[in-house]
C-alpha positions in Angstrom: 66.7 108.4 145.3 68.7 107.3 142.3 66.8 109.1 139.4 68.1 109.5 136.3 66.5 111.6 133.3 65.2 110.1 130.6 67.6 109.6 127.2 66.6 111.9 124.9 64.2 114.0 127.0 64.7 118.1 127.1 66.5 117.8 130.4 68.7 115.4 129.4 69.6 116.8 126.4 70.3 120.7 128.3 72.5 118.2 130.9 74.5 116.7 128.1 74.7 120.1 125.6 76.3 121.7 128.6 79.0 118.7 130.0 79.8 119.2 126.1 80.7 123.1 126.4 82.4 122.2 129.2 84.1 120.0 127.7 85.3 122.0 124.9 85.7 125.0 126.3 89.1 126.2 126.5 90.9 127.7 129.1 94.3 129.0 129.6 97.2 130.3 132.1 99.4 132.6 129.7 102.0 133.3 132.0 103.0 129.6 132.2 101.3 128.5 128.2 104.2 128.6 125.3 103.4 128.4 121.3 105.6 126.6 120.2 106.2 127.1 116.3 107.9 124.1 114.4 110.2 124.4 111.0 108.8 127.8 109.7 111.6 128.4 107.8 112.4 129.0 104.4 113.3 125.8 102.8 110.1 124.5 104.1 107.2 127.2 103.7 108.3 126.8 100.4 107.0 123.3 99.7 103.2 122.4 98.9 101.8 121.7 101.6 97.7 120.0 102.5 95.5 121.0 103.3 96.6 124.3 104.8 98.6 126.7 102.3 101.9 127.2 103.9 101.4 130.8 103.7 98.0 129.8 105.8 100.1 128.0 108.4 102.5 131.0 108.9 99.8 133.9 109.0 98.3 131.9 112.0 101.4 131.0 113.6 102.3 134.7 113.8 98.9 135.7 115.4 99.4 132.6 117.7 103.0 134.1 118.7 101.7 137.7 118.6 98.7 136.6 121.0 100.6 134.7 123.4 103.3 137.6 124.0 100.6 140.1 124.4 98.5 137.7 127.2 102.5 137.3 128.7 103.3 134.1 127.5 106.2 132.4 125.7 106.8 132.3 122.1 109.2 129.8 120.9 110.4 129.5 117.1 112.2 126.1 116.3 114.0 125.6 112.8 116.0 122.8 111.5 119.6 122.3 110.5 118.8 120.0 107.4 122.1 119.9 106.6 122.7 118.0 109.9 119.8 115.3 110.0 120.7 112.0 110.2 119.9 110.2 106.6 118.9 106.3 107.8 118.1 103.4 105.3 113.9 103.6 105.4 111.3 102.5 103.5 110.3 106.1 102.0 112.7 108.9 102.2 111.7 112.4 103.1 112.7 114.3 99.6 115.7 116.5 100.0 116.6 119.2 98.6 119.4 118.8 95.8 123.1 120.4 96.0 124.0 122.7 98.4 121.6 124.2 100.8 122.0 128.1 100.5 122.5 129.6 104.6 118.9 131.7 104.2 117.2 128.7 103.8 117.5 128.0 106.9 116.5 130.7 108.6 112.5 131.5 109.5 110.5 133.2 107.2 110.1 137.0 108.2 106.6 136.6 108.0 106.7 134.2 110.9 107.0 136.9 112.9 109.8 136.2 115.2 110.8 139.3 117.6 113.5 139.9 120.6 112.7 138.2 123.4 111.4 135.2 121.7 113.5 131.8 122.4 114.9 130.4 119.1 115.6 126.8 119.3 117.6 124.9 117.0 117.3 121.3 116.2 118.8 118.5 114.0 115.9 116.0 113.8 112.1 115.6 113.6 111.1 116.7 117.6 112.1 119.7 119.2 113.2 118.4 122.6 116.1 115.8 121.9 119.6 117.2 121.4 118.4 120.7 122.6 117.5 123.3 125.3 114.0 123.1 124.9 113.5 121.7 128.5 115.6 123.6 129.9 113.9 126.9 128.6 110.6 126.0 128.9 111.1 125.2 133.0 112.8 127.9 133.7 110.0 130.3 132.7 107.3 128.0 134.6 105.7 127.0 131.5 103.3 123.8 131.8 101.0 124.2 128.4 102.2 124.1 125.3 100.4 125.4 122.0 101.9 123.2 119.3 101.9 124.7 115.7 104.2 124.4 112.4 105.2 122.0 109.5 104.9 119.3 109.3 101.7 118.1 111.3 102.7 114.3 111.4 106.6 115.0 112.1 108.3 117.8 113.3 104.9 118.5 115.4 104.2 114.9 116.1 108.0 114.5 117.4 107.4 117.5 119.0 103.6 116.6 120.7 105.1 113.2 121.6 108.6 114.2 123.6 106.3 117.0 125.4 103.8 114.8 126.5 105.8 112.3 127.7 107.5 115.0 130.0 104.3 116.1 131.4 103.1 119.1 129.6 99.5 119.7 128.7 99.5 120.3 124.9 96.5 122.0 123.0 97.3 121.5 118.8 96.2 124.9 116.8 94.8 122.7 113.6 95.2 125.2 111.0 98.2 126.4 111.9 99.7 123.4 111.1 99.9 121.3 107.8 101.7 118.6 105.7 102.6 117.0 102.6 99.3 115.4 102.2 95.8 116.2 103.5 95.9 112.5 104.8 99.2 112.8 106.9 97.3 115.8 108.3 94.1 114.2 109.0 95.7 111.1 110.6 97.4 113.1 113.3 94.8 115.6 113.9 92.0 113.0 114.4 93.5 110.0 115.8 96.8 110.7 117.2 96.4 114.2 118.9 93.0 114.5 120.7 94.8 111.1 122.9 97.4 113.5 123.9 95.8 117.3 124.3 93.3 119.2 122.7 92.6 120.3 119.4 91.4 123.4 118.4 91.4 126.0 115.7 93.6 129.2 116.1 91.0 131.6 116.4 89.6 129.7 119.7 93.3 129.7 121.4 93.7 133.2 120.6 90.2 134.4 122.2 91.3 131.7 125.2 94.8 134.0 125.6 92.5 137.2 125.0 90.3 136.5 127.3 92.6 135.1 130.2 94.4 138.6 129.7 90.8 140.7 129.8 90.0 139.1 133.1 93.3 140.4 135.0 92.3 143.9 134.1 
């Protein structure tokens, strides 16, 4: 017999609250997950950024790194030569900085957090993959999910999001651990562009997925 509960009755509503949990529960692998952490570096954390403080973005993409290396996963810092990125004719230009581009500013921001052992990636446009040895890093340690995080949400990480998922990874964003130059760039990305091609969650939830994947190998 073919029954189906009632919309809106109790039952249906405890059948439909839990496909939901399901749903958004979030579970993780760390031995083959990798944060990546786009463009924390010093020329860039120092910009305004919406609607998460840069200082915001970094504090939760070191606990992101920090969490991932206890659970035994991969944390991956990519920065960007500016110097070296290709300047096209478009319709709006990406503000640059003026004269010459003292050799600190490229490098991350301490407060990043990047340690030995991590796998610095260097890249000369937008997405982390092309021109680099992302790929070739990221296989080699058996790594199939990627935790994206960084500046800016709708470039770097976008780029970023987009090479991944055409290669196959399974990508989970860490919301506010990323941000932009406006809250609407931000927005955009998070809600329409990046829930088609992972899952979006807030950095406390990934870190209690990695914490709690490590508690149940004890």
């Amino acid at each position: 017999m073919n029954w189906k509960r009632p919309r809106n009755s109790l039952a249906w509503r405890i059948h439909h609250t839990k496909e939901l949990e399901e749903h958004l529960s979030l579970t993780l692998d760390p031995k083959s997950t990798a944060v990546v952490l786009i463009d924390l570096q010093n020329a860039i954390v120092s910009r305004q950024l919406a609607p998460h403080a840069a200082s915001d973005v970094v504090s939760r993409s070191a606990k992101l790194a920090e969490a991932v290396r206890a659970s035994g996963g991969l944390a991956v810092y990519v920065h960007v030569l500016i110097t070296d990125v290709l300047s096209l004719p478009v319709d709006r230009a990406n503000p640059r900085p003026q004269g010459p581009i003292p050799p600190e500013a490229l490098e991350l921001t301490p407060a990043a957090g990047f340690r030995e052992g991590d796998v610095l990636i260097t890249k000369r446009q937008w997405g982390a993959f092309y021109g680099t040895n992302l790929e070739q890093q990221l296989r080699r340690r058996g790594i199939r999910t990627l935790v994206l995080a960084g500046i800016a949400t709708n470039m770097g990480v976008e780029s970023t999001a987009r090479g991944a998922h055409d290669q196959g990874y399974e990508l989970i964003f860490a919301e506010d651990a990323m941000s932009s130059l406006s809250a609407e760039f931000h927005q955009f990305a998070v809600q329409n562009i990046f829930p088609m091609m992972g899952r979006v969650r807030s950095s406390a939830e990934i870190i209690e997925a990695l914490q709690g994947a490590e508690a149940r190998e004890r």
